[in-house]
Structure formats: structure tokens, C-alpha cells
Backbone as a ProteinNet text record, in pm:
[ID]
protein_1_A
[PRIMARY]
XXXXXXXXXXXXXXXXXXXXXXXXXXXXXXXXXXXXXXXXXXXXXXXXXXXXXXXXXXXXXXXXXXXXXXXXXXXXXXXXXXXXXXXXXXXXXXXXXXXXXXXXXXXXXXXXXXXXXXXXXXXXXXXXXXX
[TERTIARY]
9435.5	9384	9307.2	9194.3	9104.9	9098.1	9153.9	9105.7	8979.1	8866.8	8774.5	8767.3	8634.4	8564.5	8594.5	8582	8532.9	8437.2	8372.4	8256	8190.6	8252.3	8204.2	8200.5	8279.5	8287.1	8211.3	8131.7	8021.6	7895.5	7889.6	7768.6	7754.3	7862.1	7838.2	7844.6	7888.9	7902.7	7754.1	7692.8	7540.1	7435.9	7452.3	7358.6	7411	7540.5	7559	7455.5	7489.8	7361.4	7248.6	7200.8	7058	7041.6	7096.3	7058.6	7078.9	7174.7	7215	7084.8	7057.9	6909.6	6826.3	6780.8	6681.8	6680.2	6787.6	6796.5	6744.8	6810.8	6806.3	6709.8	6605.4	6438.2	6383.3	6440	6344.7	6363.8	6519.6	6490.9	6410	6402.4	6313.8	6205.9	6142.1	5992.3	6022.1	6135	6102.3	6124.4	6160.4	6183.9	6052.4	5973.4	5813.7	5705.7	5730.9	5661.6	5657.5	5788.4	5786.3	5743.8	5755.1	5714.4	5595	5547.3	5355.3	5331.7	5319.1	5321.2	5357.6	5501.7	5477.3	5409.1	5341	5230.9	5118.4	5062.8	4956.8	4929.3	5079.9	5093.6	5076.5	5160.2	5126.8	4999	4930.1	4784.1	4692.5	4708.7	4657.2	4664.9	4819.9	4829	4821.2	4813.4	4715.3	4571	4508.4	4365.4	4355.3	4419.6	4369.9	4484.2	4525.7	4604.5	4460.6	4427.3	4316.3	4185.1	4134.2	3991.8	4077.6	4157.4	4264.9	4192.2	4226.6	4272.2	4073.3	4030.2	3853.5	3796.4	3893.2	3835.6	3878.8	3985	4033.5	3915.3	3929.6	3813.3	3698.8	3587.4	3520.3	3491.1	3592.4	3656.3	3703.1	3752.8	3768.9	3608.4	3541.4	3411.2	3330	3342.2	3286	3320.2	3460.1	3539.3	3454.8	3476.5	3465.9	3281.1	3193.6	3083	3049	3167.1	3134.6	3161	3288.3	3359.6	3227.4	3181.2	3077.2	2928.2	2885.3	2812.8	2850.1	2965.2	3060.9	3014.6	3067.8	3079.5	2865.5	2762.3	2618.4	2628.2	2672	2604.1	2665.1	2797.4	2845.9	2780.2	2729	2646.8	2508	2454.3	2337.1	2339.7	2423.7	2525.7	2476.2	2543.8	2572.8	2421.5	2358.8	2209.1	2135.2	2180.7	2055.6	2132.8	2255.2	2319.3	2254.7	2261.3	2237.2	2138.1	1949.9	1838.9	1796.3	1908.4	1888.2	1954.1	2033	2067.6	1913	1862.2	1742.5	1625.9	1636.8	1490.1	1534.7	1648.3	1719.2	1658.6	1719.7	1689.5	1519.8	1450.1	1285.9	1243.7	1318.3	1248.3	1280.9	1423.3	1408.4	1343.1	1339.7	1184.9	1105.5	1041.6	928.7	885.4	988.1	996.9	1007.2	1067.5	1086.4	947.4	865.8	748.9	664.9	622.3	593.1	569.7	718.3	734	678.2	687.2	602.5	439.6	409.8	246.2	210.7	344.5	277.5	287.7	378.4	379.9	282.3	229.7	124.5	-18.2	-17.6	-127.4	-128.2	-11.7	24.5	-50.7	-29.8	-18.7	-187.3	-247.5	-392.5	-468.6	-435	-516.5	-488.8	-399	-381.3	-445.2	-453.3	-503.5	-652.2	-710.9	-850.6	-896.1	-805.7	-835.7	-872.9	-769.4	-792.1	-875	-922	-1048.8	-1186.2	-1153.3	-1283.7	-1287.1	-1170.1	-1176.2	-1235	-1183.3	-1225.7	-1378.7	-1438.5	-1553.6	-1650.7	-1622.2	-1647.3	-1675.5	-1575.6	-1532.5	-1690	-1688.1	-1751.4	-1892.1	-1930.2	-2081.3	-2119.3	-1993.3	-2037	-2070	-1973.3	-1974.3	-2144.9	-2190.6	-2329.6	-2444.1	-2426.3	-2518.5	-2488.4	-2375.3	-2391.6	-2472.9	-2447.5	-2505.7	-2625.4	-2694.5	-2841.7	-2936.3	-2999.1	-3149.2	-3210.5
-11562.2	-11431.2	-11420.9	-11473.1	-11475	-11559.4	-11578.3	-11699.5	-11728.1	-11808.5	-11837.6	-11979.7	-12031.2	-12140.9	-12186.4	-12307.1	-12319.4	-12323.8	-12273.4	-12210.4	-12115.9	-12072.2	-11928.5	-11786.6	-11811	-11742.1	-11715.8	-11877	-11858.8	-11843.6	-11899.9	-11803.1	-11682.7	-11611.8	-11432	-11413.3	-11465.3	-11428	-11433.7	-11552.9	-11587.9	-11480.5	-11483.6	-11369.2	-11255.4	-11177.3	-11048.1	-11051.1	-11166.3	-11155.1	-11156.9	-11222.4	-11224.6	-11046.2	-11001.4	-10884.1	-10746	-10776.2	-10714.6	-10741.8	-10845.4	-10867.1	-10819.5	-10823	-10761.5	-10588.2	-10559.8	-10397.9	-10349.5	-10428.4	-10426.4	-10407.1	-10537.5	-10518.3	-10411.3	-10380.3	-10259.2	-10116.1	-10125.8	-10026.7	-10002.6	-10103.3	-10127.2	-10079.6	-10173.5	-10128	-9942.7	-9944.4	-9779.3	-9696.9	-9760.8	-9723	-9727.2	-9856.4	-9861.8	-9777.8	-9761.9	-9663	-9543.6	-9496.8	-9387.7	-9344.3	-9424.8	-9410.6	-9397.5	-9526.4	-9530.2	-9401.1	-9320	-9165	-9095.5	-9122.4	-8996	-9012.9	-9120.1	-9206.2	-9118.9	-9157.8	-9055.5	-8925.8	-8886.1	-8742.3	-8698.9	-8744.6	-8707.7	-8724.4	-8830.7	-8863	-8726.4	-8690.4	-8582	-8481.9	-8450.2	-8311.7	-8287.3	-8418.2	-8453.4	-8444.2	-8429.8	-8454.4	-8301.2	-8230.6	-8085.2	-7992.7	-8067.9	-7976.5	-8006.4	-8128.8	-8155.6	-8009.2	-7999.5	-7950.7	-7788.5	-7731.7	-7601.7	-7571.6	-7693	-7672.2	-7668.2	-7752.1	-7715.9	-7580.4	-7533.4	-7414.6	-7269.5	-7325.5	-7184.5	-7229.1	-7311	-7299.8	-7236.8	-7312.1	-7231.8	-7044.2	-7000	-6877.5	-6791.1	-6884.3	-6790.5	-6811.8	-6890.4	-6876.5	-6721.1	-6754.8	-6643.6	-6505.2	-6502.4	-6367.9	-6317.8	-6438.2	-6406.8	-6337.9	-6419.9	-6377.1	-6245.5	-6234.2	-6060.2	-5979.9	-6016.9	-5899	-5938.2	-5989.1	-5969.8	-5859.7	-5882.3	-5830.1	-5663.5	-5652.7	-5484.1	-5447.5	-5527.9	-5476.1	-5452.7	-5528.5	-5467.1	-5348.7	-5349	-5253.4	-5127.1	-5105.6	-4973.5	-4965.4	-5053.6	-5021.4	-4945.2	-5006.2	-4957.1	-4853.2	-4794.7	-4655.9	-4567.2	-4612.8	-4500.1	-4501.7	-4578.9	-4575.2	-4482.8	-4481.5	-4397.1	-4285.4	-4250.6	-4123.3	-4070.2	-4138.1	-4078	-4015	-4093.9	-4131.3	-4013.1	-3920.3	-3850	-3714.4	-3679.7	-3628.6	-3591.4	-3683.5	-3659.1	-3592.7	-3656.2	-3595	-3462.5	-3441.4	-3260.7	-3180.6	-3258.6	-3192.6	-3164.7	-3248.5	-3269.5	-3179.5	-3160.1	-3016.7	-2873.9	-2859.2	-2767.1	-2688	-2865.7	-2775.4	-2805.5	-2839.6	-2802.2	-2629.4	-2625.4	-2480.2	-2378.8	-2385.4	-2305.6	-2339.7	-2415.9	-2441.7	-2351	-2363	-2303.4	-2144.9	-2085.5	-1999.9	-1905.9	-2007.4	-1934.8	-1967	-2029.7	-2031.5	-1934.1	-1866.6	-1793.9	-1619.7	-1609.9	-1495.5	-1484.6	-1623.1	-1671.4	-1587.4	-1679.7	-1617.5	-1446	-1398.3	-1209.6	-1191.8	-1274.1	-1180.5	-1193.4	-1301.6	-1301.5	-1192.8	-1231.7	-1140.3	-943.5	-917.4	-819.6	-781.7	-897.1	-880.3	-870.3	-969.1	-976.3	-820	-773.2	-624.4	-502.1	-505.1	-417.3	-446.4	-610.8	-621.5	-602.1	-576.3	-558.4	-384.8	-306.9	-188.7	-153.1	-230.3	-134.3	-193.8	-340.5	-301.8	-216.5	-168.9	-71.9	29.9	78.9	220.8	194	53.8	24.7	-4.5	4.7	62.7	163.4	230.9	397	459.2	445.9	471.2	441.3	313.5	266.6	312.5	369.6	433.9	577.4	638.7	746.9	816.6	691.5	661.4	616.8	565.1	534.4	631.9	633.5	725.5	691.1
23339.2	23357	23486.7	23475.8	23623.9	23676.5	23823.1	23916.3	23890.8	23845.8	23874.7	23840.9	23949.8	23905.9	23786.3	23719.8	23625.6	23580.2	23457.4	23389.7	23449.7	23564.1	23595	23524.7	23392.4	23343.7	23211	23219.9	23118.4	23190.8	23275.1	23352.9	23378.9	23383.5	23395.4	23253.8	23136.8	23031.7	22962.3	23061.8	23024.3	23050.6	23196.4	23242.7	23187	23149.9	23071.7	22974.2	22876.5	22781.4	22775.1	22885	22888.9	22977.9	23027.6	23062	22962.1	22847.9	22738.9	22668	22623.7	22573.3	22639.9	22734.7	22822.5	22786	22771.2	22786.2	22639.3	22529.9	22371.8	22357.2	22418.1	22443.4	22487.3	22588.2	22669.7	22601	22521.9	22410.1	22346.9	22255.9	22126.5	22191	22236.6	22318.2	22316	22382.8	22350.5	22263.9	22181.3	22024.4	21949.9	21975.7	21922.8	21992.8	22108.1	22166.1	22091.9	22092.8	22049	21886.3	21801	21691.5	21666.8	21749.6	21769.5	21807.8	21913	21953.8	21854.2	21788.1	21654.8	21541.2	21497.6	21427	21443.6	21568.7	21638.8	21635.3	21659.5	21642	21506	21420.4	21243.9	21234.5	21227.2	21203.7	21223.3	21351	21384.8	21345.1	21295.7	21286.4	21104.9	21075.4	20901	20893.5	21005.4	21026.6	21032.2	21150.7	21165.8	21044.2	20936.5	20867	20731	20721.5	20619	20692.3	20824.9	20851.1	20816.3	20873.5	20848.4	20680.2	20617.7	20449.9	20404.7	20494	20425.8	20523.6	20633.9	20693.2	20571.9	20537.1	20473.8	20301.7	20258.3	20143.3	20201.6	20285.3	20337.6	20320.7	20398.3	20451.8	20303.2	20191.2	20083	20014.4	20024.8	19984.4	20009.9	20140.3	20209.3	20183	20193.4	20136.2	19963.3	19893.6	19765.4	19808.2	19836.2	19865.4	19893.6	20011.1	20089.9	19962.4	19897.6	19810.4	19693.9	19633.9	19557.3	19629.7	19716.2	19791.4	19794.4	19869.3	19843.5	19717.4	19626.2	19459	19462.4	19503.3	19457.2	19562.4	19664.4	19699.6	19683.3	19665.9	19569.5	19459.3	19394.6	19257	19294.4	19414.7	19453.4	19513.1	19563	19587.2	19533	19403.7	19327.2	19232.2	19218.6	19145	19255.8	19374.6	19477.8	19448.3	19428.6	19432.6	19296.1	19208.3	19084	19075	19175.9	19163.4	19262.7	19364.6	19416.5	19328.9	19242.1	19165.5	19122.6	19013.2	18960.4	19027.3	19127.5	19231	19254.8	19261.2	19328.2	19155.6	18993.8	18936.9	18896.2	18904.8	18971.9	18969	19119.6	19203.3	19158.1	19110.7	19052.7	18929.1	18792.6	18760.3	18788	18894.9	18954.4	19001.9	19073.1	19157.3	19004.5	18889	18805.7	18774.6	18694.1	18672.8	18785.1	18931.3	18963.1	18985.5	18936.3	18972.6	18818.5	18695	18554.7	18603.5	18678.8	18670.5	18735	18867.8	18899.7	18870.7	18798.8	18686.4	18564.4	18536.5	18420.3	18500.6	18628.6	18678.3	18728.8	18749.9	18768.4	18675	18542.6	18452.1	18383.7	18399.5	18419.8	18466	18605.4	18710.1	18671.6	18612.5	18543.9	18396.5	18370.1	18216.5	18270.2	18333.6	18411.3	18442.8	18524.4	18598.2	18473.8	18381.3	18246.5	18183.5	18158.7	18077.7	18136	18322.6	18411	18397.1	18351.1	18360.4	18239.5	18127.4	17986.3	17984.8	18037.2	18037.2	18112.3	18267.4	18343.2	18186	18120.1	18038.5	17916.9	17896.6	17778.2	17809.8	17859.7	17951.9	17952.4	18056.9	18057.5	17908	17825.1	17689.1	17610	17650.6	17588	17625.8	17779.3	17865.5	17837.2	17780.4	17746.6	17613	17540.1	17411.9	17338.3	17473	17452.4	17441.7	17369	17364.2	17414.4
[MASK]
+++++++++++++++++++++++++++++++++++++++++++++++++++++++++++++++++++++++++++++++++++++++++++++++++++++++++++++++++++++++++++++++++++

């Protein structure tokens, strides 16, 4: 087949292999490289998928908190709404109250005037009547 030397053909057959090995190697190596890096990479993205998973607990804490908070203070809402209801009805009897004291008192100061008149009358009458 090939003119050559003798055992020249196990010496290139030698060095093929040792450079076939060499390469096999320099694969691998980059085969471990690369795994180590996606190692790393998972690790990580398990680390910020774990802090994600205690941010969102957190965050529904909080939610639940606010939405409890919403729920008092619509309650407290509606107790001032109510509490202003009352004070409106208050005032109105107040103002009705007021407004009989002061027909109570018309009606005094009238009664006052007739009983200052009939005694005016009931004098004259005694002074007419005296000896």
C-alpha cells in the first residue's frame, strides 16, 4: 500500500493517537467546564428562585394585612357615617326643641301681659271700691 519506512507507520499511527487523545481531553475539559458553569448557574437561579418564593410570602403577608386594614377602615366609614347621621338627627331636635321653648316662651310673655293687665283692671276695681 504505502511506500514507507519501516515502522513509520506506527509512529504516525502513534502520534495520531496521542493527538486524538489530546483533543478527547481538551474536550472533556470542555465538557466539565461547561457543566461546572451550568452547576453554578442552577445553584443560582435555585437561590434567587428560593429569595423570589420568600419575597412573594412576604408580599402576600402584606397584601393580606392591607386588605384587612381596607376591611377596618370601611367599618370605620361607615360608624362615622352613621355617627354623623345621628348628630344631623341631634340637631334637628334640637332646633325643634328650640323652636317649642320659644313659642312656650310667646306664650308666657303673653300670658304675663294679660295677667299684668287684669291686675292693672283689679286695682282700679279695689280703688274704686274702697271707702
Amino acid at each position: 500500500m504505502f511506500n514507507s519506512p519501516p515502522g513509520a507507520i506506527g509512529v504516525w499511527a502513534s502520534m495520531l493517537g496521542t493527538h486524538l487523545l489530546q483533543e478527547v481531553r481538551r474536550w472533556v475539559d470542555a465538557v466539565v467546564t461547561a457543566t461546572q458553569q451550568g452547576i453554578t448557574a442552577v445553584d443560582k437561579g435555585v437561590e434567587q428562585s428560593v429569595v423570589a418564593g420568600e419575597s412573594i410570602v412576604v408580599l402576600s403577608s402584606i397584601v393580606e394585612s392591607s386588605s384587612q386594614a381596607a376591611s377596618v377602615i370601611e367599618a370605620s366609614s361607615e360608624q362615622q357615617f352613621a355617627g354623623v347621621d345621628q348628630v344631623s338627627t341631634a340637631m334637628k331636635n334640637i332646633e325643634q326643641a328650640v323652636d317649642q321653648n320659644l313659642s312656650g316662651m310667646e306664650l308666657l310673655r303673653e300670658t304675663a301681659n294679660r295677667v299684668g293687665a287684669l291686675g292693672k283692671a283689679l286695682r282700679q276695681l279695689v280703688e274704686e271700691y274702697k271707702v
